[in-house]
VEXFIZA-314491 format. One record per residue: residue in three letters; x, y, z of N, C-alpha, C in turn. Coordinates in steps of 0.05 Angstrom, whole numbers, padded with zeros to 5 digits, always signed. Atoms other than C-alpha are relative to their C-alpha. Layout:
// residues N
ALAXYZXYZXYZ/...
// end
This chain:
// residues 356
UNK+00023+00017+00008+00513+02842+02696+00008-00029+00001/UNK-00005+00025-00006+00511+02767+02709-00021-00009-00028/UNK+00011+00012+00024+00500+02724+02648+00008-00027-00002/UNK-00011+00029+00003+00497+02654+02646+00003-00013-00028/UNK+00001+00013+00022+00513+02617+02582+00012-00032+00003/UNK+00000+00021+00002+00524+02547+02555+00004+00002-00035/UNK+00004+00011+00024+00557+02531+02489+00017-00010-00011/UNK+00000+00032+00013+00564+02471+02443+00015+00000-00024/UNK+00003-00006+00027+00590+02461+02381-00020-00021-00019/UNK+00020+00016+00005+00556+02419+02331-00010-00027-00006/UNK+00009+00034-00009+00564+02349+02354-00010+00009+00028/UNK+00010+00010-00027+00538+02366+02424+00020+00009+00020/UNK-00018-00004-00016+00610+02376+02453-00010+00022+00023/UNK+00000-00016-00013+00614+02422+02511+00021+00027-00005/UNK-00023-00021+00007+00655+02492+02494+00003+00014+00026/UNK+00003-00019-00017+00635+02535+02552-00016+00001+00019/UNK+00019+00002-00015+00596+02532+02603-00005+00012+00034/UNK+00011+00000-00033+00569+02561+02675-00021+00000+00007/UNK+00035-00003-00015+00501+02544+02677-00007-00024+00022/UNK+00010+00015-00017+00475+02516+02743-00017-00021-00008/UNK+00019+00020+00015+00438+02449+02739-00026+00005+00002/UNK+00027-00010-00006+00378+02478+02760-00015+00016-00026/UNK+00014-00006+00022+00374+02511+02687-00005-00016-00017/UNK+00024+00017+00011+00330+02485+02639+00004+00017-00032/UNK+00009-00012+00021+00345+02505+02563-00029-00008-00020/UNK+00030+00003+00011+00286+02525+02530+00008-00005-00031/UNK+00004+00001+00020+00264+02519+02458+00016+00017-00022/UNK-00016-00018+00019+00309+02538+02399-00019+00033-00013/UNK+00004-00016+00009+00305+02608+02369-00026+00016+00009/UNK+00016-00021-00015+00262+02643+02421+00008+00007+00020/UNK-00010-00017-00031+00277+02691+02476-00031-00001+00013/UNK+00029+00005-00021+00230+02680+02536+00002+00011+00028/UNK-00015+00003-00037+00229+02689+02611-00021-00013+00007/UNK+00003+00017-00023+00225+02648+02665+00002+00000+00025/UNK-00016+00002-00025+00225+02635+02736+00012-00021+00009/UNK-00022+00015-00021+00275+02601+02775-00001-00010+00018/UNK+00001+00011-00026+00258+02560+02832+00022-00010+00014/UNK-00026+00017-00023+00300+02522+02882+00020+00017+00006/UNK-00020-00016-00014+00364+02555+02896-00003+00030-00010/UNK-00005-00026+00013+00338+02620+02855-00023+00019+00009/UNK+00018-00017-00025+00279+02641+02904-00023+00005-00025/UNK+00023-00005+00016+00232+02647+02837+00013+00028-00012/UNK-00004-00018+00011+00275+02701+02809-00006+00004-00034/UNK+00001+00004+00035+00256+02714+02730+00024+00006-00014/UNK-00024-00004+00023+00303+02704+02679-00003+00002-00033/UNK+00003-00003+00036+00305+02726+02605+00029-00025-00006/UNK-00016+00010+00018+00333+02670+02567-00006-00007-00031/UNK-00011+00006+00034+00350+02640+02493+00012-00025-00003/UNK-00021+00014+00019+00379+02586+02450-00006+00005-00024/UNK-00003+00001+00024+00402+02593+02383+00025-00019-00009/UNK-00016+00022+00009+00439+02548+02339+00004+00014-00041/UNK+00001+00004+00028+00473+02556+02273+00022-00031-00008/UNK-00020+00022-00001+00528+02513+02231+00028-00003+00015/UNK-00019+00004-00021+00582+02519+02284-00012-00011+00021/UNK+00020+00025-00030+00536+02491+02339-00022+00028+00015/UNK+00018-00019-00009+00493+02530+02391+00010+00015+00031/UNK-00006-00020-00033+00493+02588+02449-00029+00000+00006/UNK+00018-00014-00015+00443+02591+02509+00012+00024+00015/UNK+00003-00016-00025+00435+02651+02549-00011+00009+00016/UNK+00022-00011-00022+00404+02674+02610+00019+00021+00017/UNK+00001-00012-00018+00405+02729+02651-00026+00019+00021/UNK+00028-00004-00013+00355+02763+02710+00004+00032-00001/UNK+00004-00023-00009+00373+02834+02693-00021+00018-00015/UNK+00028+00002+00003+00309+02873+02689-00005+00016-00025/UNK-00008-00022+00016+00328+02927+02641+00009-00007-00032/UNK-00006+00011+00030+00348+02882+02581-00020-00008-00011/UNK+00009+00013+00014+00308+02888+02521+00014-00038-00021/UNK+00000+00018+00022+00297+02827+02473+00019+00007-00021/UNK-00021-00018+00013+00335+02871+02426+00021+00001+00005/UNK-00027+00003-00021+00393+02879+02468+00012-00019+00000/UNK-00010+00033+00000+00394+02804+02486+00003-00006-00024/UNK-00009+00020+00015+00394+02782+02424+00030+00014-00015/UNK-00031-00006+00008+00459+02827+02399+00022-00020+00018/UNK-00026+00022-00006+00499+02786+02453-00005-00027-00010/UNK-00004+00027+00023+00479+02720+02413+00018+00009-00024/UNK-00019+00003+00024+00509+02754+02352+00024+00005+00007/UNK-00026-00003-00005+00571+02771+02383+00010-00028+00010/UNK-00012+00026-00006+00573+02701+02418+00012-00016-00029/UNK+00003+00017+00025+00559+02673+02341+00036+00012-00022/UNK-00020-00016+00015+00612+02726+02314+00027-00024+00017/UNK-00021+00008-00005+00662+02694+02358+00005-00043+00001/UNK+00011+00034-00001+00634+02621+02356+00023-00016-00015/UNK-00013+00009+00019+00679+02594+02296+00027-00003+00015/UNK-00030+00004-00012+00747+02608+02330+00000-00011+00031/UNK+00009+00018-00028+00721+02581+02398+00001-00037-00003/UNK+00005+00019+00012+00702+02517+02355+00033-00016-00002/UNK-00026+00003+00006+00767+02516+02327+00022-00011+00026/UNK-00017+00000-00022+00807+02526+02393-00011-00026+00016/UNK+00009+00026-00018+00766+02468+02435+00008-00011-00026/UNK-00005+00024+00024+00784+02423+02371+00021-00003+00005/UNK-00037+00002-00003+00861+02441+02377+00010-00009+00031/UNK-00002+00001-00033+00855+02435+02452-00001-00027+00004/UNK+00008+00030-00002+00820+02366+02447+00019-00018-00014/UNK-00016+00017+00014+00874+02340+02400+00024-00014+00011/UNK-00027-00007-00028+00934+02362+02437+00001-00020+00027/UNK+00005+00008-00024+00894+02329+02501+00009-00024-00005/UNK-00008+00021-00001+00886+02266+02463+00027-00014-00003/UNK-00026+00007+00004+00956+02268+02430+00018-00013+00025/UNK-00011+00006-00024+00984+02277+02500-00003-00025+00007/UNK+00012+00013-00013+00940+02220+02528+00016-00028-00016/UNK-00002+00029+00021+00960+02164+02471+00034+00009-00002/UNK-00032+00000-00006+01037+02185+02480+00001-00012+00027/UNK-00002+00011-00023+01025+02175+02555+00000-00031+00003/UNK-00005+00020-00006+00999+02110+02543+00004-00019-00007/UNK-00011+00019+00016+01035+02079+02489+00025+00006+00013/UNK-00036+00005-00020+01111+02096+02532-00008-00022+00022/UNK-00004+00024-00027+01079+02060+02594-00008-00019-00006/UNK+00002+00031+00007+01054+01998+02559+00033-00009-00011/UNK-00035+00019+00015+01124+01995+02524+00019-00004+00018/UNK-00024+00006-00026+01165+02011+02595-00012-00024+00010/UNK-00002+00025-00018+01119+01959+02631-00005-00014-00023/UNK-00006+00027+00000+01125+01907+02582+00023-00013-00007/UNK-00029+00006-00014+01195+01913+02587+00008-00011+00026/UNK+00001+00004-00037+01189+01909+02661-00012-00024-00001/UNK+00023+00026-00014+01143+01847+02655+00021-00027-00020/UNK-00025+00020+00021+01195+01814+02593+00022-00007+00023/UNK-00024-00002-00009+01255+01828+02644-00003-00023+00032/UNK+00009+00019-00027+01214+01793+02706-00003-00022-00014/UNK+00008+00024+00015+01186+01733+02660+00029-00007-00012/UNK-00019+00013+00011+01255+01725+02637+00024-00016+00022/UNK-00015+00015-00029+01291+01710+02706-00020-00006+00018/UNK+00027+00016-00018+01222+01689+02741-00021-00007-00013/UNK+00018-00004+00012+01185+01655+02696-00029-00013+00006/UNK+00026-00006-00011+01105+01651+02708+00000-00018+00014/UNK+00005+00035-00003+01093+01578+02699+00016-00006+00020/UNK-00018+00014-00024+01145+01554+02745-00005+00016+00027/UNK+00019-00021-00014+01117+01612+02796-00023-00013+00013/UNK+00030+00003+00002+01052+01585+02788+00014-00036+00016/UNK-00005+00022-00006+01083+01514+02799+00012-00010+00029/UNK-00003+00000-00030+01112+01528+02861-00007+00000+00018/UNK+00025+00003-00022+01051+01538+02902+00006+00017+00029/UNK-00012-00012-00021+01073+01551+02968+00024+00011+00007/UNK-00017-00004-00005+01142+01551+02957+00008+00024-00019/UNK-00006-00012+00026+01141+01607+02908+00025+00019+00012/UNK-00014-00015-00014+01183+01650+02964+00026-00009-00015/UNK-00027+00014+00007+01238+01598+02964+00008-00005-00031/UNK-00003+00003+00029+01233+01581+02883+00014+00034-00005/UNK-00002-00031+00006+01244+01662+02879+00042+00005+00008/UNK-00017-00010-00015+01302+01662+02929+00033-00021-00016/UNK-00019+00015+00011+01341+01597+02894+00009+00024-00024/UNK-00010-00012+00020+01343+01636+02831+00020+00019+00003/UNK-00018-00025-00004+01373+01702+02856+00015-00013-00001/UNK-00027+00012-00019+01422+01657+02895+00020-00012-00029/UNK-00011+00012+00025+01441+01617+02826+00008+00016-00014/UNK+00001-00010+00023+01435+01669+02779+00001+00044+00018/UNK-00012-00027-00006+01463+01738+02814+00000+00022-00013/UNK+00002-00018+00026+01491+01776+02755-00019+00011-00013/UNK+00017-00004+00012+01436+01768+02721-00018+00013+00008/UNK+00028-00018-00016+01387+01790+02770-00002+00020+00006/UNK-00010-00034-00010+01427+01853+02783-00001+00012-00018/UNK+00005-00011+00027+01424+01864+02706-00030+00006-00003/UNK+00026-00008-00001+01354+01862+02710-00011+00012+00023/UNK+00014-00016-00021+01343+01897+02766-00003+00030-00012/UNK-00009-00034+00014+01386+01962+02737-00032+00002-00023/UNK+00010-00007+00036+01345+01956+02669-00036+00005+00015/UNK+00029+00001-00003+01269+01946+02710+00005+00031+00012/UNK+00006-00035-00014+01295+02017+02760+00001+00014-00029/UNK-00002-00024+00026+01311+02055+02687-00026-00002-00006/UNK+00029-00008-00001+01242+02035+02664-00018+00011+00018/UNK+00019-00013-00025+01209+02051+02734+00010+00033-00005/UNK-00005-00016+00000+01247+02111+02725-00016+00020-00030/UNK-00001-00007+00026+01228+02133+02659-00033-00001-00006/UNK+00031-00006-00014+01149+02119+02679-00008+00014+00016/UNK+00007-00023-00015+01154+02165+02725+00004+00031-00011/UNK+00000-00026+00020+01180+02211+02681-00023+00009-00013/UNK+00022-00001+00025+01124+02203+02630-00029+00015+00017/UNK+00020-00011-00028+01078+02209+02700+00004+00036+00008/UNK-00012-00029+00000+01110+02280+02711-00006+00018-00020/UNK-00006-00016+00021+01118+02309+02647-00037+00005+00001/UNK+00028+00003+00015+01036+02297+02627-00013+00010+00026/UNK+00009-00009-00017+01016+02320+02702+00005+00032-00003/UNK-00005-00027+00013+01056+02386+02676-00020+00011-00018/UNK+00008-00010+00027+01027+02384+02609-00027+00008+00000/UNK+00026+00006+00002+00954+02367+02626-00009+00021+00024/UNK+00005-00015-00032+00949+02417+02694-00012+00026-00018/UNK+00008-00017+00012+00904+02474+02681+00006+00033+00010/UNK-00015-00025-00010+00937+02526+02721+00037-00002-00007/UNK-00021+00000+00001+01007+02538+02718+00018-00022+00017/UNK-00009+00027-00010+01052+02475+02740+00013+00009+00024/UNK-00010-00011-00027+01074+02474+02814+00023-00006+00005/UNK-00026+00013+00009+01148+02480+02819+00013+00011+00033/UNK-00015-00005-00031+01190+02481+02887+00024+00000-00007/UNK-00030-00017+00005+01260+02519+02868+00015-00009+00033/UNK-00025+00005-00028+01320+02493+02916+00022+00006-00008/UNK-00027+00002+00007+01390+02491+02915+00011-00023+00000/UNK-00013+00031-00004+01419+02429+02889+00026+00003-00013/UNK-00024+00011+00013+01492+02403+02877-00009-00014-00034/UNK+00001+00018+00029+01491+02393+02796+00012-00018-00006/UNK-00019+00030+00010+01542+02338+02794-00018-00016+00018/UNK+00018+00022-00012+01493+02298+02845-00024-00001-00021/UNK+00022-00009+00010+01437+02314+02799+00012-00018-00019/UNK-00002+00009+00027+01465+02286+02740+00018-00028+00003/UNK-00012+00023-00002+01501+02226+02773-00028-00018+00012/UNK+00012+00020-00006+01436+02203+02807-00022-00006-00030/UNK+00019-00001+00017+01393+02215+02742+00016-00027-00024/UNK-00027+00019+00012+01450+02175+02703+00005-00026+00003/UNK-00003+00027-00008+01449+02121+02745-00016-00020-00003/UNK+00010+00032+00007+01402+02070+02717+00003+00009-00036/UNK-00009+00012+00024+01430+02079+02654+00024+00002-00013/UNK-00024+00010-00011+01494+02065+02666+00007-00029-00021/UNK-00006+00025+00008+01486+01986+02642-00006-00001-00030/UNK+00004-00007+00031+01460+02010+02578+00020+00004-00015/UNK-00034-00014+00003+01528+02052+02569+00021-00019-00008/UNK-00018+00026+00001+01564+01983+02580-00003-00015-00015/UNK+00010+00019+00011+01527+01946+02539+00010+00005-00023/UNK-00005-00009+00024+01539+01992+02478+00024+00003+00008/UNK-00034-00012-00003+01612+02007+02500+00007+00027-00003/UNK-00009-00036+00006+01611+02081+02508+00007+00003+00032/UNK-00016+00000-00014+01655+02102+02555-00009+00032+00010/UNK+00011-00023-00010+01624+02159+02600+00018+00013+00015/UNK-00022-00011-00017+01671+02205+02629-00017+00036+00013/UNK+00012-00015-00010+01642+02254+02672+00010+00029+00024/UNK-00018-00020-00013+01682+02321+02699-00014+00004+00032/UNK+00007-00003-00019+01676+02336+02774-00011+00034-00004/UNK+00015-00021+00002+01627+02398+02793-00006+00012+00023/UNK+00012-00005-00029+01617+02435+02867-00022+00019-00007/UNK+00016-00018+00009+01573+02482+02840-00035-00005+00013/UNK+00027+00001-00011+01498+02497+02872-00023+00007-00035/UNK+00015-00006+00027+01438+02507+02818-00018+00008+00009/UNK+00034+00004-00025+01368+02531+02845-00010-00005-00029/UNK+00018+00008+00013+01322+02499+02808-00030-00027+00009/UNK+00022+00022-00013+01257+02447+02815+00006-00021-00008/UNK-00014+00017+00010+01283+02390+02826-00008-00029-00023/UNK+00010+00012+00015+01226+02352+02791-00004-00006-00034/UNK+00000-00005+00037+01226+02378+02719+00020+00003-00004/UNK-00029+00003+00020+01294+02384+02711+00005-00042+00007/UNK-00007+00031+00003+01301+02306+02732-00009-00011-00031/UNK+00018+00011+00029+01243+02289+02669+00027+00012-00018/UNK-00005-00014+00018+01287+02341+02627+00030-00011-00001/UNK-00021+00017-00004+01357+02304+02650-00005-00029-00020/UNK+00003+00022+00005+01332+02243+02639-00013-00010-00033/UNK+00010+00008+00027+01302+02244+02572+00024+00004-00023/UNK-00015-00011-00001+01364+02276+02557+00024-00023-00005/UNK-00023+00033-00001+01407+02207+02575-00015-00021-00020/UNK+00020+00020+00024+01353+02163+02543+00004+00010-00032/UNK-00016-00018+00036+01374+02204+02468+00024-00014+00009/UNK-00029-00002+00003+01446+02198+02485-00003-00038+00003/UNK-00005+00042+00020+01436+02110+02492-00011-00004-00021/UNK+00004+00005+00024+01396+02111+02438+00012+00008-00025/UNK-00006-00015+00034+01423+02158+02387+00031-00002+00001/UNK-00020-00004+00004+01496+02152+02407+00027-00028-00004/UNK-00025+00013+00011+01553+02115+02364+00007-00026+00026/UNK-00008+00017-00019+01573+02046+02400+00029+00007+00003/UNK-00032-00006+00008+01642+02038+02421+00008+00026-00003/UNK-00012-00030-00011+01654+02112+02436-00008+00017+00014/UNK-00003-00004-00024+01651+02163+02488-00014+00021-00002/UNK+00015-00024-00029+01604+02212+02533+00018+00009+00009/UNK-00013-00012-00020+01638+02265+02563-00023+00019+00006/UNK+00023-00023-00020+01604+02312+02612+00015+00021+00009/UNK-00025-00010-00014+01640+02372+02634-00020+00024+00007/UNK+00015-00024-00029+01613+02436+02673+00022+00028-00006/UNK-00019-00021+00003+01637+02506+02660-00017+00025+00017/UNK+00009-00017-00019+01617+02566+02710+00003+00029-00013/UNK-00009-00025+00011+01599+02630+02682-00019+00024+00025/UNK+00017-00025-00029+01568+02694+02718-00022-00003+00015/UNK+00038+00010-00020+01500+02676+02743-00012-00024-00009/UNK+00009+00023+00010+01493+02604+02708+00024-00018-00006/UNK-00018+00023+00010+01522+02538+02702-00007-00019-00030/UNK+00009+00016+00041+01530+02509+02623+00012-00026+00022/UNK+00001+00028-00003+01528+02436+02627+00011-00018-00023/UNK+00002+00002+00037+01558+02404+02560+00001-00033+00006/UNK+00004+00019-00004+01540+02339+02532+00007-00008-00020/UNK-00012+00006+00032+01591+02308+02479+00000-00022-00007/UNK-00010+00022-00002+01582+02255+02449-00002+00004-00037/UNK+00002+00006+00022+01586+02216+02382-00029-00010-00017/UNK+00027+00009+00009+01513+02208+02355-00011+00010-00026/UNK+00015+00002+00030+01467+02207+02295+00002+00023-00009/UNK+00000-00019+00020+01477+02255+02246-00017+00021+00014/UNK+00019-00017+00001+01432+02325+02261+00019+00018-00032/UNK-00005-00016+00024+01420+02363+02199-00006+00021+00006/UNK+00006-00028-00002+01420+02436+02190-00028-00001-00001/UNK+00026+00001+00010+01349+02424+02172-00016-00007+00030/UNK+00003+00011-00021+01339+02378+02239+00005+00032+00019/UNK+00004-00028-00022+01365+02439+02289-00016+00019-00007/UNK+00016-00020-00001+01317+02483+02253-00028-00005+00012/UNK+00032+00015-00004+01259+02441+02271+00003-00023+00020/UNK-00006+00020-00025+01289+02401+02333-00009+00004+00030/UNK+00019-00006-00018+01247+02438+02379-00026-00006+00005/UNK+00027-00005+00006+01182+02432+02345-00008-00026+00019/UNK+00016+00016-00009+01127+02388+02381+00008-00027-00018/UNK-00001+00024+00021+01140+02305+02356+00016+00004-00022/UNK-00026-00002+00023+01201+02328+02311+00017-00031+00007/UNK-00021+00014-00002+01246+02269+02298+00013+00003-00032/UNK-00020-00013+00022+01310+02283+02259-00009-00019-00033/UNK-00009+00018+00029+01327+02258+02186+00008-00040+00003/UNK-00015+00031+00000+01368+02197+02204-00011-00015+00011/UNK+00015+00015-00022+01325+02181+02262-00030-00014-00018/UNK+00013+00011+00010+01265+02174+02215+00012-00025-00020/UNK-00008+00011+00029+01300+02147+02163+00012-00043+00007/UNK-00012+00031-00014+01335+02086+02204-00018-00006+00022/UNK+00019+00003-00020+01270+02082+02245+00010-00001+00032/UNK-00011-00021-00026+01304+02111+02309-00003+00022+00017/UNK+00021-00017-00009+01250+02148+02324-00019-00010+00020/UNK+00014+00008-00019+01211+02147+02376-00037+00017+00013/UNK+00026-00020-00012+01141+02165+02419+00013+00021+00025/UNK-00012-00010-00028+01188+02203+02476-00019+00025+00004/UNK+00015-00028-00009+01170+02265+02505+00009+00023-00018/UNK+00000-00024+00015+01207+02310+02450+00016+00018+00012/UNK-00029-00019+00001+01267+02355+02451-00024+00027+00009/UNK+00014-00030-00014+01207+02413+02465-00006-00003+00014/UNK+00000+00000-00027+01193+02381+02523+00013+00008+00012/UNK-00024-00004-00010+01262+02385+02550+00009+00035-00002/UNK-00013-00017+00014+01267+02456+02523-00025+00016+00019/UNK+00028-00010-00014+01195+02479+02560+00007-00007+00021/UNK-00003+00012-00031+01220+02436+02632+00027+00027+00004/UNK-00026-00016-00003+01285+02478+02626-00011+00036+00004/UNK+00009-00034+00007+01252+02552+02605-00025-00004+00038/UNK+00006-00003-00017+01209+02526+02668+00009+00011+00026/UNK-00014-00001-00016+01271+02529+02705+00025+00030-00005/UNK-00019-00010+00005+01298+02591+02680+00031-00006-00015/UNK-00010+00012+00023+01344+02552+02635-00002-00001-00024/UNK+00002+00001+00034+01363+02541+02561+00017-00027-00006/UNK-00014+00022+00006+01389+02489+02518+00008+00009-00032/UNK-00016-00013+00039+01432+02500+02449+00009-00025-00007/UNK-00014+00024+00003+01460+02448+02406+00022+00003-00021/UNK-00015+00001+00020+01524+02448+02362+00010-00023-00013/UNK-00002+00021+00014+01526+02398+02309+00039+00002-00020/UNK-00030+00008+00016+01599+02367+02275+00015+00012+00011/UNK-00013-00015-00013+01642+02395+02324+00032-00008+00001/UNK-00030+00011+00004+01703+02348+02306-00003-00017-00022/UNK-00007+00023+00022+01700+02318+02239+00013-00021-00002/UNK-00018+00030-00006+01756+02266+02243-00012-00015+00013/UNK+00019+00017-00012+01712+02233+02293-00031-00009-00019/UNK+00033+00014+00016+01650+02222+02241+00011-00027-00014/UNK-00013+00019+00018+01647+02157+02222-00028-00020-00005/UNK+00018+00001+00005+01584+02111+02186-00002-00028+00011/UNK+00001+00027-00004+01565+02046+02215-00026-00011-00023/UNK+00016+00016+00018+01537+01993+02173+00004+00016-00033/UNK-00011-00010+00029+01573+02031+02114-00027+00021-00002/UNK+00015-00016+00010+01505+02075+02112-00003+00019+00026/UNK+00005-00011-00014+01487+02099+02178+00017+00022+00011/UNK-00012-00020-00008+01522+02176+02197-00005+00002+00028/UNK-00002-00004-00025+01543+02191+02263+00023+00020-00004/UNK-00018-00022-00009+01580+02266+02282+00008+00001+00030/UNK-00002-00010-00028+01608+02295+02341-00018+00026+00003/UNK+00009-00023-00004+01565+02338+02369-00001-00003+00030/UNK-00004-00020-00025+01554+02390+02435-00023+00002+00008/UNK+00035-00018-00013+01484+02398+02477+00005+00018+00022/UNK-00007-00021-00029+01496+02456+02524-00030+00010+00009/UNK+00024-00018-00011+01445+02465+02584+00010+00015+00017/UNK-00007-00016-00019+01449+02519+02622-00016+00009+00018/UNK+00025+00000-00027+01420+02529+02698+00007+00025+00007/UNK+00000-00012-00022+01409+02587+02745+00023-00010+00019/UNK-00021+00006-00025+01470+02591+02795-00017-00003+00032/UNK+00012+00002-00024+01450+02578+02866+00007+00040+00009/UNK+00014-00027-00004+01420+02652+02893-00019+00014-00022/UNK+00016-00013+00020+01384+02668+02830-00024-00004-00004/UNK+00030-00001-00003+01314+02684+02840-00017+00007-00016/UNK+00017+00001+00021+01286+02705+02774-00017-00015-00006/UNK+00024+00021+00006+01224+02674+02748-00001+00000-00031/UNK-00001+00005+00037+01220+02643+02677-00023+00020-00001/UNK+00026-00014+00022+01182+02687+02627-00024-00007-00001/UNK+00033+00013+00002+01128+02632+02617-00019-00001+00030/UNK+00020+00003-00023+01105+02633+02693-00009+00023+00011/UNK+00013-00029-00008+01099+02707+02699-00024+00007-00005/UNK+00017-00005+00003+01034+02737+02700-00005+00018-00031/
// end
């Protein structure tokens, strides 16, 4: 039986809908029929609207055999299920906007880094003052001022980089089918030396000393979501990790997957924090506490890009005591362990979440 409906809740929103534009709801709280012109050849249709305090259901259908009676039991079953429909478009719509106002409070903050970093070695006015010569005004500076321009170059690719991330992740998040992933075989030490590489000058800046084990090892995975899931990954480790001490990276090969470990000296996690370091918008203890928190994409991002990839991620907190030590007499910093682990190159399993 073909049944068209249409329903609302009780601002108006849209919940559900397949009715052609060619239908026409009629008058609340009567069942009627009608015919159908234009694309419907004048076929008759029994329809309805009703409305309570959750909002309203139309329905129509042309089959000939349905009493009034009949029809109106599928209103009360629509109405029976109405409330948690309500509910779910509400949580749906939140989520959307949440998404949407994370998306576009990171890219106003990357580009007006990107626009600080240009205005600071090209600035407008003198731009503007140059007229014709703005080429050559452009080209003195480089020439003068080198270092600097190579400093700002690194720091504008990490933001370019890191917008595209944000561009990625939310094309994932927001897609209404299952996200489209193209599984290869890539070298993991290239993977994590090119993802690495614009933030590099960050590393230097704070004085942590990155040491990074060699790796021949293949991985199959997509190479797009694990980049976002890399990279948000490095962005934590400059932010959250201890100046003046050291990143190591090292690679260990076990039967059908490569662990990945990621040691460094960074902000305190509490037992409390790993219980809840997954959740959607979690930021730790210390991180709130020393405003070190951020709008990023969230450790469940990274933890959802990875499970995309047949991957996991674990974390072991205080892994060398003697190394904890507090800056600014208040702020805690441990050693701790992030282990990800990939698919070996030949392993063709499909994550859990993309199975039917």
């Amino acid at each position: 039986m073909n049944i068209y409906f249409h329903i609302t809740n009780k601002e108006g929103v849209i919940i559900a809908s397949n009715i052609p534009e060619e239908f026409t709801l009629n008058r609340e709280n009567v069942i009627e029929k009608i015919k159908m012109e234009s694309a419907f050849n004048g076929i008759q249709y029994r329809h309805g609207l009703f409305s309570n305090e959750f909002g309203s259901v139309y329905l129509a259908t042309a089959e000939k055999n349905l009493t009034n009676k009949i029809f109106k039991r599928y209103f009360d079953s629509c109405f029976f299920f109405l409330p948690q429909l309500v509910e779910k478009e509400k949580e749906f719509r939140e989520k959307e906007l949440q998404n949407f106002r994370r998306l576009k409070h990171n890219l106003i903050t990357h580009n007006t880094n990107i626009l600080q970093e240009l205005e600071k070695n090209f600035p407008q006015k003198k731009i503007s003052k140059a007229a014709k010569n703005q080429i050559e005004y452009i080209e003195n500076i480089i020439e003068k001022n080198k270092k600097a321009i190579a400093i700002a170059t690194l720091k504008i690719l990490k933001r370019a980089n890191l917008m595209k991330s944000e561009f990625d992740v939310y094309d994932m998040l927001v897609s209404k089918n299952k996200p489209y992933l193209e599984f290869d075989e890539h070298n993991i030490h290239k993977i994590i030396l090119q993802i690495l590489s614009p933030f590099w000058l960050e590393f230097v800046e704070k004085g942590i000393q990155v040491e990074i084990n060699d790796c021949h090892e293949l991985v199959r995975v997509d190479y797009r979501s694990i980049s976002v899931a890399f990279t948000h990954l490095f962005e934590n480790a400059v932010k959250y990790t201890a100046p003046n001490t050291g990143l190591k990276i090292g690679f260990e090969s076990e039967k059908d997957k490569i662990s990945i470990c990621f040691e460094m000296t960074s902000l305190k996690i509490t037992q409390n924090d790993l219980d809840k370091i997954y959740d959607e918008a979690y930021s730790g203890e210390h991180a709130e506490k020393w405003n070190k928190h951020g709008s990023g994409l969230g450790m469940n991002i990274v933890k959802e890009l990875l499970t995309y990839n047949n991957g996991e991620i674990s974390i072991q907190i205080n892994v060398n005591p003697s190394e904890n030590l507090n800056i600014l007499n208040s702020i805690p910093f441990e050693r701790n362990r992030f282990y990800v682990k990939l698919p070996k190159k030949g392993c063709t399993s499909i994550p859990k979440n993309l199975t039917n």
